[in-house]
C-alpha atoms as an extended CHARMM CRD file, in Angstrom:
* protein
*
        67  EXT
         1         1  UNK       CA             86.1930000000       78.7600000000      128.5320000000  PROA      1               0.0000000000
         2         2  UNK       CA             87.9000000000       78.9920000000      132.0390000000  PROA      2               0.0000000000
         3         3  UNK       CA             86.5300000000       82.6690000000      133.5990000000  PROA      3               0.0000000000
         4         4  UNK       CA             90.0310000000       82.7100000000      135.1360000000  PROA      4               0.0000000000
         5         5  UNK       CA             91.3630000000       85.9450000000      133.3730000000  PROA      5               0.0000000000
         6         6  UNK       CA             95.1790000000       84.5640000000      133.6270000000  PROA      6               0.0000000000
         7         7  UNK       CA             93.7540000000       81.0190000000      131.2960000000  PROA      7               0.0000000000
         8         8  UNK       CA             91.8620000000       83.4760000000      129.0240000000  PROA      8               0.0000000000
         9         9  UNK       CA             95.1350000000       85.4410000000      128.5250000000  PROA      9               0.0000000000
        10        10  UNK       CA             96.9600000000       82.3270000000      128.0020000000  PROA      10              0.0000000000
        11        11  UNK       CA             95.0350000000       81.0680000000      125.3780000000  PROA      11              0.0000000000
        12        12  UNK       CA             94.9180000000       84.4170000000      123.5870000000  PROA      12              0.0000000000
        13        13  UNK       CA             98.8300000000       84.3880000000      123.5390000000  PROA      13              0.0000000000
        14        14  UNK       CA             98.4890000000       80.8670000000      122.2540000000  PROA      14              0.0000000000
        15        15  UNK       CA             96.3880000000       81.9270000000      119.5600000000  PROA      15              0.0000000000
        16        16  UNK       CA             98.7020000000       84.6170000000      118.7420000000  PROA      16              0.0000000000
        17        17  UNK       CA            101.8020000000       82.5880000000      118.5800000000  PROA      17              0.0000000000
        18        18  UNK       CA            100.3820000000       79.9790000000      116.1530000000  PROA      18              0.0000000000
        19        19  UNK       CA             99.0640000000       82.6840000000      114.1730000000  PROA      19              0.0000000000
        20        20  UNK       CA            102.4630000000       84.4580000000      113.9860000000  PROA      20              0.0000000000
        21        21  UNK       CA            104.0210000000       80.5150000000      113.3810000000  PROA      21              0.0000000000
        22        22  UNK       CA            101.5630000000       80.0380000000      110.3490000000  PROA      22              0.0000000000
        23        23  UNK       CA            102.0000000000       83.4440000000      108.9590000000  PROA      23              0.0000000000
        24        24  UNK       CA            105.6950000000       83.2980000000      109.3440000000  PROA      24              0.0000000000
        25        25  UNK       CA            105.6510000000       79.9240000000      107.4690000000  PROA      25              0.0000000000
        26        26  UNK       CA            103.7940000000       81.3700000000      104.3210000000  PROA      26              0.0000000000
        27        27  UNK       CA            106.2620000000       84.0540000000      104.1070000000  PROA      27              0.0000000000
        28        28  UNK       CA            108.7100000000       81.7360000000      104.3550000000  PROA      28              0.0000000000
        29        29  UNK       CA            106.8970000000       79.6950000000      101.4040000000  PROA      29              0.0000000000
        30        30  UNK       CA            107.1130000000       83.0540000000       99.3240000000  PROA      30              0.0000000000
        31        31  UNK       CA            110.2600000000       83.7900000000      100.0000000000  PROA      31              0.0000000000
        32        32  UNK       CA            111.6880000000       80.9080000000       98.6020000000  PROA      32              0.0000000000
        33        33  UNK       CA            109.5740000000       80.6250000000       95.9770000000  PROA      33              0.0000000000
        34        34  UNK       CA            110.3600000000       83.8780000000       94.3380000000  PROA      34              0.0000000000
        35        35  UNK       CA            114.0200000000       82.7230000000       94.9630000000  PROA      35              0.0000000000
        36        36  UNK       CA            113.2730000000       79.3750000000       92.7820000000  PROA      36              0.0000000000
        37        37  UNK       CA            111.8080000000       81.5090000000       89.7770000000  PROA      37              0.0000000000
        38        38  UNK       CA            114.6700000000       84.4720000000       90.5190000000  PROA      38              0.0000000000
        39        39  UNK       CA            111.8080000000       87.3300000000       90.1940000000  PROA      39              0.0000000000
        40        40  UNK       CA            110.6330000000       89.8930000000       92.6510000000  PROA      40              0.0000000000
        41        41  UNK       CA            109.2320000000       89.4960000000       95.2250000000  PROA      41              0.0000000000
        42        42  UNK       CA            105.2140000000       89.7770000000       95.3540000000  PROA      42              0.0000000000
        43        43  UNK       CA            102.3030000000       89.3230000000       97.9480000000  PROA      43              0.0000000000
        44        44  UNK       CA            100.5380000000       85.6780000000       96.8010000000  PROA      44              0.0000000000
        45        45  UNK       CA             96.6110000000       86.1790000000       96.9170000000  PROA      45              0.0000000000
        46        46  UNK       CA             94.6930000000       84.9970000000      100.1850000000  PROA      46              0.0000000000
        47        47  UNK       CA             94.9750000000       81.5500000000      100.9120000000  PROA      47              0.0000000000
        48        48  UNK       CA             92.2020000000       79.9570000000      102.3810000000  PROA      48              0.0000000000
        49        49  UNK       CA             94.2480000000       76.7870000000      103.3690000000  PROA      49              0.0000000000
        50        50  UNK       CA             96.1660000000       79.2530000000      106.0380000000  PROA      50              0.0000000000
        51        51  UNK       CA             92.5530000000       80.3480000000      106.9810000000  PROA      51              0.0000000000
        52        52  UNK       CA             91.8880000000       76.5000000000      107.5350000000  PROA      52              0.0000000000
        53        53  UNK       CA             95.0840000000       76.2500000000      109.1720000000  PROA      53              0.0000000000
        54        54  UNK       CA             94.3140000000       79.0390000000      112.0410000000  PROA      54              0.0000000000
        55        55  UNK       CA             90.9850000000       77.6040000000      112.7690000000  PROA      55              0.0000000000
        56        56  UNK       CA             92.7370000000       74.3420000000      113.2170000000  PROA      56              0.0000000000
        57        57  UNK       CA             94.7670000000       75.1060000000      115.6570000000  PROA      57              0.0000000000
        58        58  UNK       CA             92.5930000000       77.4050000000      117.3890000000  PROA      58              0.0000000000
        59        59  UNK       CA             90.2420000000       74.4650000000      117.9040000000  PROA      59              0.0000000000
        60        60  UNK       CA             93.1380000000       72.1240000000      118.8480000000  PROA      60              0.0000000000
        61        61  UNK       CA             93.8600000000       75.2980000000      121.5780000000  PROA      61              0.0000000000
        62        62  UNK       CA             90.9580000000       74.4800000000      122.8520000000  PROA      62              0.0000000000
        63        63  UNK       CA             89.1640000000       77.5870000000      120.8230000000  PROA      63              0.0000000000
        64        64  UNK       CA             85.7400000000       77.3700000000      119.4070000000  PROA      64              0.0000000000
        65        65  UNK       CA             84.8670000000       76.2700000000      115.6290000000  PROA      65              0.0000000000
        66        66  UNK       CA             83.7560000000       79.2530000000      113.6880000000  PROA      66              0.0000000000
        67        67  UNK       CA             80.3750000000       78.2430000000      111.6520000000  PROA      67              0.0000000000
């Protein structure tokens, strides 16, 4: 990574926002959901395809694959 403080910031705002997008999607997902089935609302488990997701797109950022 650049040693340019203003690109590191950058990217970590980056990283944010598509975290934020992908979180904001899944709620979205449960929202609608527990609409379909007209039941309350409840918090779905950990999915580890939104963990996928966020490394995804913090490698397509330009972010480092965690091993």
């Amino acid at each position: 990574m650049d040693r340019d403080p203003r690109a590191k910031e950058l990217y970590n705002l980056k990283l944010a926002l598509a975290t934020f997008v992908l979180q904001l999607d899944a709620f979205e997902a449960r929202l609608k959901s527990a609409a379909q089935n007209n039941g309350p609302f409840h918090s779905a488990p950990p999915d580890i395809r939104l963990a996928n997701k966020l490394v995804s797109a913090s490698v397509a950022l330009g972010g480092v694959a965690l091993r």
